[in-house]
C-alpha atoms as one frame of an Amber mdcrd trajectory, in Angstrom:
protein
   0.000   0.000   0.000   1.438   3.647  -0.478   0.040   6.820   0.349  -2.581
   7.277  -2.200  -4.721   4.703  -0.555  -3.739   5.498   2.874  -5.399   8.833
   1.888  -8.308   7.176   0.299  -9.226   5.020   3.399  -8.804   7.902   5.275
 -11.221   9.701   2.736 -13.912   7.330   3.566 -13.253   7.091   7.144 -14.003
  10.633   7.360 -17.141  10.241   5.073 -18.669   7.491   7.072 -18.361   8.876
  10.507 -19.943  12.082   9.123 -23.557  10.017   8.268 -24.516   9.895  11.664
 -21.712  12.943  12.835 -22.376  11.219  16.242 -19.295  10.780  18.250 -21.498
   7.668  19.995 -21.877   5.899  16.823 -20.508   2.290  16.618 -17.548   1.926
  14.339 -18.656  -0.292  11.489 -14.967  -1.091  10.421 -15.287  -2.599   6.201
 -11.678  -4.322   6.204 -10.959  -7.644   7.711  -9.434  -7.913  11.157  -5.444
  -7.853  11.301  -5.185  -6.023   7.966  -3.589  -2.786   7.374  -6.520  -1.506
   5.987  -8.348  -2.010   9.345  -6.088  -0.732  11.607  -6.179   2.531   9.314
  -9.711   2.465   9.027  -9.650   2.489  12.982  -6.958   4.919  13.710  -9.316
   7.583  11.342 -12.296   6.635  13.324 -10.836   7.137  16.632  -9.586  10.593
  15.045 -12.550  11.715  13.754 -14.271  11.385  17.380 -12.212  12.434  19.288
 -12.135  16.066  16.450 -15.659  16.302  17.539 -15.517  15.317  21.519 -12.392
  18.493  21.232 -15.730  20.660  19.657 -17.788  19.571  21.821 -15.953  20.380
  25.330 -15.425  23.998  24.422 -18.656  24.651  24.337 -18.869  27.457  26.585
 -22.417  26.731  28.319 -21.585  22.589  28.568 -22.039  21.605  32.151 -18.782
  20.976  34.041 -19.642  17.560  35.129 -19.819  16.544  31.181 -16.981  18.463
  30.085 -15.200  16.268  32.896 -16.647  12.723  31.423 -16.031  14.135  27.545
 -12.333  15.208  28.748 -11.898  11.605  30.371 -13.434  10.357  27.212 -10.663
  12.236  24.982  -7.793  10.393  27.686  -9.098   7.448  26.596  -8.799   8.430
  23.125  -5.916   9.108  23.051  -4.590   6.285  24.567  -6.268   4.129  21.852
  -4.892   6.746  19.250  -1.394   5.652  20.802  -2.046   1.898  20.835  -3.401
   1.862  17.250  -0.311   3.944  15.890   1.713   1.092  17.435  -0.393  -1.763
  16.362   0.489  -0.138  12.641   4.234   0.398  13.458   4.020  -3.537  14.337
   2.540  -4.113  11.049   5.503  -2.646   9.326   8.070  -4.699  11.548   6.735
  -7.719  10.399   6.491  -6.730   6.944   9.947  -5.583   6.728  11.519  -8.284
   9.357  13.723  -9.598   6.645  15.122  -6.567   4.708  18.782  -6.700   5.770
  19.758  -3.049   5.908  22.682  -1.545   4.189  25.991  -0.773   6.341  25.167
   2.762   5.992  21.560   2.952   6.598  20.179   6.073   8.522  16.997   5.685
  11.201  14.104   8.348  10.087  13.044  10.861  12.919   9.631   9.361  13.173
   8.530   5.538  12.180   6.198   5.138   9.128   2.797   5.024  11.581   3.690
   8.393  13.252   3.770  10.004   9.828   0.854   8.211   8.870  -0.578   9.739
  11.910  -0.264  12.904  10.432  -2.310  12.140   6.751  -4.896  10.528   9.100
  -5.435  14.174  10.759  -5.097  16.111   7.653  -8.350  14.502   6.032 -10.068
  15.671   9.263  -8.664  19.004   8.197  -9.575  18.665   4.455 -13.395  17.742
   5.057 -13.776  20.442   7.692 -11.793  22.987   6.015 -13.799  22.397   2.613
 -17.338  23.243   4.231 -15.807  26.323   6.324 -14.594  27.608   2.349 -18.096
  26.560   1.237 -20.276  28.419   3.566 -23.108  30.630   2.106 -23.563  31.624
   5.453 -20.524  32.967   6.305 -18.380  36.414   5.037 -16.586  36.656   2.230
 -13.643  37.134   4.153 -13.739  34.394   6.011 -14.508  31.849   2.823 -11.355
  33.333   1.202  -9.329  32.191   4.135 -10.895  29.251   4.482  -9.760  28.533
   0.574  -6.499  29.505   1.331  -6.057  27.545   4.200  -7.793  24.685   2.373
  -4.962  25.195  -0.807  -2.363  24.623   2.255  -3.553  21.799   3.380  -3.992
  20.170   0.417  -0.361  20.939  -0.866   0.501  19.496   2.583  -0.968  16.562
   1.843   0.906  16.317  -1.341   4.115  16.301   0.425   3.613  14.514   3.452
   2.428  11.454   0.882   5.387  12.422  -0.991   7.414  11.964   2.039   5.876
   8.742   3.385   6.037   6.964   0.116  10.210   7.971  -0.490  10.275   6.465
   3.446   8.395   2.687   2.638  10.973   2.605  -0.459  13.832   3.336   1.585
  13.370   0.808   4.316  12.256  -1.738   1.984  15.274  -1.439   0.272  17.397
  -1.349   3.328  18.542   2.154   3.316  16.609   3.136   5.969  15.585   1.069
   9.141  13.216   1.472  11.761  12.791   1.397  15.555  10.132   1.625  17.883
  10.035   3.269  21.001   6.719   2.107  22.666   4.618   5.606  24.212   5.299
   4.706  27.643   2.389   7.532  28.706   2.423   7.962  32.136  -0.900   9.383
  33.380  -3.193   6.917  32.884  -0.760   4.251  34.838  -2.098   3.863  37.929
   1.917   2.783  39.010   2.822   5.780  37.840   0.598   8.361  37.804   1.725
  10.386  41.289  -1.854  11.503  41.782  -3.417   8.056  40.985  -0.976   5.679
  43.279  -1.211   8.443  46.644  -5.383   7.972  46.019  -4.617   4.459  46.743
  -3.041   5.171  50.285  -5.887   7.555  51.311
């Protein structure tokens, strides 16, 4: 797979969760189970959620005791944001476990997943810019922006797939490698969370 239909499953990630726009909606995941496809399918669903639950919570006449549940919620989120990036970094070792790599071969700043990340955000970015620049509603002004903004975004896109694609072809070919650092995120460790493990003393 290369970038072009990372993009498009992202595409139709996007469009899916935005039939019901309901951040409570089940995930109805197309692509078989242990697939790249699915785990990308997934990491876009868990994005475009947790977009909304970061709308939702700056509302500024929500009730504090559910902008404390939704901010718990988004904790959560990103936690499985984290998990799924690594689940997809996992994929990638096993694909490339036997690629010996090249005496001089250089480790990227960030593993293929992490960039991935990044195109998995910007189609959150695309759809929502797109109906900000298409607003009858809204100024002039502000629609120009928006188009500008939306002309950035998609040149960014262009690049970062540009980017990703070069990075595949380098450490399938061996002259790149890759390494993963597992997230070790702290606050939701109840070990190691200072605030969490003195509650359990009290």
């Amino acid at each position: 797979m290369n970038a072009t239909e990372f993009n498009r499953i992202f595409d139709k990630t996007v469009s899916d969760y935005h039939l019901t726009d309901d951040v409570n909606a089940e995930c109805a995941n197309p692509y078989s189970p242990g697939t790249l496809e699915f785990l990308l399918y997934r990491k876009c669903w868990i994005d475009s959620v947790q977009w909304h639950l970061e709308d939702i919570i700056r509302d500024p006449n929500i009730e504090p005791s559910e902008a404390l549940s939704i901010k718990r919620w988004i904790d959560r989120s990103n936690q499985d944001r984290t998990d799924t990036v690594e689940y997809i970094d996992s994929w990638y070792l096993e694909k490339f476990k036997d690629v010996k790599p090249a005496a001089d071969a250089k480790i990227n700043t960030e593993t293929p997943a992490w960039a991935i990340d990044r195109l998995s955000i910007l189609a959150l970015k695309l759809y929502h810019m797109q109906i900000e620049a298409s607003r009858t509603d809204a100024s002039m002004e502000h629609v120009r922006k928006c188009s500008e903004k939306l002309a950035v975004l998609k040149q960014q896109r262009e690049d970062l797939s540009s980017a990703i694609d070069e990075l595949l072809d380098e450490i399938a070919s061996g002259k790149k490698y890759m390494k993963v650092y597992r997230q070790m995120k702290m606050y939701n460790d109840p070990s190691l969370n200072p605030v969490l493990y003195s509650a359990d003393k009290r």
